[in-house]
C-alpha positions in Angstrom: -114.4 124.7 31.1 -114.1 121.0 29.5 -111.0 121.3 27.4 -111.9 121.5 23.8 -110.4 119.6 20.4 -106.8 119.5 19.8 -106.0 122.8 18.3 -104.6 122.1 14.6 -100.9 123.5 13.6 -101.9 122.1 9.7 -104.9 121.9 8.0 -107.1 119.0 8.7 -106.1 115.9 6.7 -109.3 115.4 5.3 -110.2 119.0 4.1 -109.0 118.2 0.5 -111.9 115.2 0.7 -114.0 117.5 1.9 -113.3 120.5 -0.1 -113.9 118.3 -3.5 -117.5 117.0 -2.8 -119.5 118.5 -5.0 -121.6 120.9 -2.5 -123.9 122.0 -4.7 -125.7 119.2 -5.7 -125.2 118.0 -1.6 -127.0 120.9 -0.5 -129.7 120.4 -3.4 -130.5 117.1 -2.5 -130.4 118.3 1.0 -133.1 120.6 -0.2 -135.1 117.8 -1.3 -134.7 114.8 0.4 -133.4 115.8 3.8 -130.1 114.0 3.5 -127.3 113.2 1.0 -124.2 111.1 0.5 -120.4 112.2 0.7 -119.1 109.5 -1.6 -115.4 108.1 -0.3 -114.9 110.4 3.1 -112.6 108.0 4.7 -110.1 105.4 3.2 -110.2 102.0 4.3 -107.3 102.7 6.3 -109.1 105.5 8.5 -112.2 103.3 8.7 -110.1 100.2 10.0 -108.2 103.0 12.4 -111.4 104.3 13.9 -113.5 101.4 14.4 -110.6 99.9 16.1 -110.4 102.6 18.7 -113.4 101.1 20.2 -111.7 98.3 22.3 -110.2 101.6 24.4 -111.7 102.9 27.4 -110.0 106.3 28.3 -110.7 108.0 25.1 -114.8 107.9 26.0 -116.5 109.4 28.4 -119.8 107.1 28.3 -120.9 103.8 26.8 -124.7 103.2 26.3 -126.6 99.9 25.7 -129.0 100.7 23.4 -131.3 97.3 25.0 -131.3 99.4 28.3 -133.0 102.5 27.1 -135.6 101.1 24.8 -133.5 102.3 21.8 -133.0 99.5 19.8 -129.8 96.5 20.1 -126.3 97.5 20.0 -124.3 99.8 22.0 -121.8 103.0 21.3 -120.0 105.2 23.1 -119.5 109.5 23.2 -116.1 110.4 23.0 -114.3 112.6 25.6 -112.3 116.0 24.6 -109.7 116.3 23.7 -111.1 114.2 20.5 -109.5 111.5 18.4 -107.9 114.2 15.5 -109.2 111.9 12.8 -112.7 112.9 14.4 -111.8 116.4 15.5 -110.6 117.0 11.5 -113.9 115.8 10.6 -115.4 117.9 12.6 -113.8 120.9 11.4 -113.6 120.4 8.0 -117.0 119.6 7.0 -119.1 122.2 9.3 -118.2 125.5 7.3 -119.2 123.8 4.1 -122.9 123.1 6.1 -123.5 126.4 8.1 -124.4 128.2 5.4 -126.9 125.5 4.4 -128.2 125.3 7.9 -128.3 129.2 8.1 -130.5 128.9 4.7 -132.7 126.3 6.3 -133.2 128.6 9.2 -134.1 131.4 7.5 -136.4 129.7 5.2 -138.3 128.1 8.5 -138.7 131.8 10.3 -136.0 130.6 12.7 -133.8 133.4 14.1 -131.0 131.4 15.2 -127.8 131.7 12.6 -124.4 130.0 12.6 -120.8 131.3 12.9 -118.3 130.3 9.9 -115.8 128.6 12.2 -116.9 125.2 14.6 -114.5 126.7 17.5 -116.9 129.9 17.1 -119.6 127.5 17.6 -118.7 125.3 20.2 -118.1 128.4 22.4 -121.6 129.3 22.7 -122.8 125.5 23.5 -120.3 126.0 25.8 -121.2 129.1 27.4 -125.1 127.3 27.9 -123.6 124.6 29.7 -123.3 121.8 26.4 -119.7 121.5 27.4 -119.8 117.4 27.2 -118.8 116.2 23.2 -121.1 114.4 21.1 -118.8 112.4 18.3 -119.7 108.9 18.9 -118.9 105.4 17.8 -121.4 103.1 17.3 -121.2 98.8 16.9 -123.7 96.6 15.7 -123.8 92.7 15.5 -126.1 90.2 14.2 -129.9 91.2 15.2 -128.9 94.5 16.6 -130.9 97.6 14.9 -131.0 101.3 16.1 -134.7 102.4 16.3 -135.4 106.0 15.0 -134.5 109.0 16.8 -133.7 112.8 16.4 -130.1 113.6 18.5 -131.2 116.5 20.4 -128.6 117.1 23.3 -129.8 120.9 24.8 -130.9 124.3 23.6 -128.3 125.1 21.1 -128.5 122.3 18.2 -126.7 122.3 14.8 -129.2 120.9 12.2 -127.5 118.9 10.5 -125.2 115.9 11.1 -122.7 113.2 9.7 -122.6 109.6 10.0 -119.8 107.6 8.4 -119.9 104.1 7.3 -116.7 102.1 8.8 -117.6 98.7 7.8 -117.8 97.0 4.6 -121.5 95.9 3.3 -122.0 92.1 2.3 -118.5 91.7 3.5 -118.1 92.5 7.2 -122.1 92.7 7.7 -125.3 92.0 6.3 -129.0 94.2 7.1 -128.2 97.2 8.7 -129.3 99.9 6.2 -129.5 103.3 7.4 -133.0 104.5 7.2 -135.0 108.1 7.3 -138.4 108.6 7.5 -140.1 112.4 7.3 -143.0 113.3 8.8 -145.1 115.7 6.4 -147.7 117.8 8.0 -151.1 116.3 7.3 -149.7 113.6 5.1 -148.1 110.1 5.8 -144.8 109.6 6.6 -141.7 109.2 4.4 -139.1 106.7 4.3 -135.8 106.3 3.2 -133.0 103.8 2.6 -129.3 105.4 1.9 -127.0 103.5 -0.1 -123.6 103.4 1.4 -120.4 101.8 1.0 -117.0 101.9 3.6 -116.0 105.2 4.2 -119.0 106.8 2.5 -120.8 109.8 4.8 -124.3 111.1 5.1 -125.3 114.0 5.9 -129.2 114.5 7.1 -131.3 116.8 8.8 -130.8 116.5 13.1 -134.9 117.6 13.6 -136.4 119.6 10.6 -135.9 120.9 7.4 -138.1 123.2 5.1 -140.1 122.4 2.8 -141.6 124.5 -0.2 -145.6 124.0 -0.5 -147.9 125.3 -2.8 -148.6 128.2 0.2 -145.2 128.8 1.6 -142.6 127.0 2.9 -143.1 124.9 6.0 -141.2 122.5 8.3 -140.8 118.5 8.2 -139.9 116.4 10.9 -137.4 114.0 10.1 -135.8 111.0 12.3 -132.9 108.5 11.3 -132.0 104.8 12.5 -130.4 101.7 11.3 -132.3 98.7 10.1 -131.5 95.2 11.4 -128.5 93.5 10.8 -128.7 89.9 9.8 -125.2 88.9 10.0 -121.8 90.2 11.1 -120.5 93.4 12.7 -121.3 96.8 11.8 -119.5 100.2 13.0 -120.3 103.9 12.2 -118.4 107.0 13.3 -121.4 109.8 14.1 -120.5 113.7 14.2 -122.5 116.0 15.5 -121.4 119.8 15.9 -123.3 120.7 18.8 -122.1 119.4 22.5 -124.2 118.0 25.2 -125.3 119.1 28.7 
């Protein structure tokens, strides 16, 4: 089996970050919008300490150029195991404070599917379908580079929502590159949104669906996320998804 995160001996160093949010009023504007913000996830420090980890070459185990695929300009690149602990504390701290919102979702949407407490519990059963490859990824943008919309579905077992966190500064280190939403509405036109964030700021959004309460039930919304086109400078975002790959 692909050896998993480094186990912990402490608690993760950003669980008191994590633990403060205020996860109420995330999960209710989950509830309504699909996505919210986790104001000041990373310092400065962290962001400057993970974007730099991109110049490295053994601590990835593939780098994709978005040109060559059709999905949009820029490039990033998955992380092996044993993960970067910044990443693997971020991992582990913020996906018990969003299983039980995902388990709510799925219930809500008829889906039988629920979630352990623990991410180790987790992993284990992507693991036992064969999603042993890690998803956390780093992702760099310059100057006309964009990231066209997409839903990061990697194999049977998927984790509905996910993290992105903002490592560069806007207006300072880049220009453009807003992250973007748009949700697709059964019989209605589609949604869009622009999230406001700063260094170090997180969102967390919907992977595929989400429910929606109508007027005769609840019923499920697509959604899909990229980043808009930068205009100047350099752009990096750390991306953490819970479920692995095949």
């Amino acid at each position: 089996m692909v050896a998993a995160a480094k186990a912990h001996t402490s608690p993760p160093v950003t669980s008191p970050r994590v633990a403060t949010q205020d996860w109420s009023g995330i999960a209710a504007h989950l509830d309504g919008n699909g996505w919210a913000v986790l104001e000041g996830l990373l310092t400065s420090d962290e962001c400057r300490s993970i974007a730099g980890l991109y110049a490295e070459s053994d601590i990835f185990r593939s780098h994709i150029i978005m040109a060559r695929h059709g999905f949009g300009r820029g490039e990033y690149k998955y992380f092996s195991y044993p993960l970067p602990d910044l990443v693997a504390d971020l991992r582990t701290a913020l996906y018990p404070q969003l299983a039980p919102i995902a388990n709510r979702w799925n219930e809500a949407m008829g889906i039988d599917v629920r979630y352990p407490a623990g991410h180790a519990d987790f992993i284990k059963r992507c693991h036992k379908a064969g999603q042993m490859r890690p998803t956390p990824l780093l992702l760099q943008y310059g100057a006309g580079d964009y990231n066209c919309l997409h839903q990061d579905l990697y194999g049977e077992h998927v984790f509905p929502l996910q993290v992105a966190i903002l490592l560069s500064q806007p207006e300072q280190d880049f220009t453009g590159g807003e992250f973007v939403l748009t949700e697709q509405r059964p019989r209605m036109q589609s949604r869009a949104a622009v999230v406001p964030l700063r260094q170090g700021d997180a969102v967390v959004f919907a992977v595929h669906q989400r429910p929606v309460q109508g007027t005769r039930g609840t019923y499920r919304v697509n959604l899909r996320h990229g980043v808009s086109q930068l205009r100047s400078g350099h752009r990096h975002t750390v991306g953490i998804i819970f479920h692995d790959a095949k």
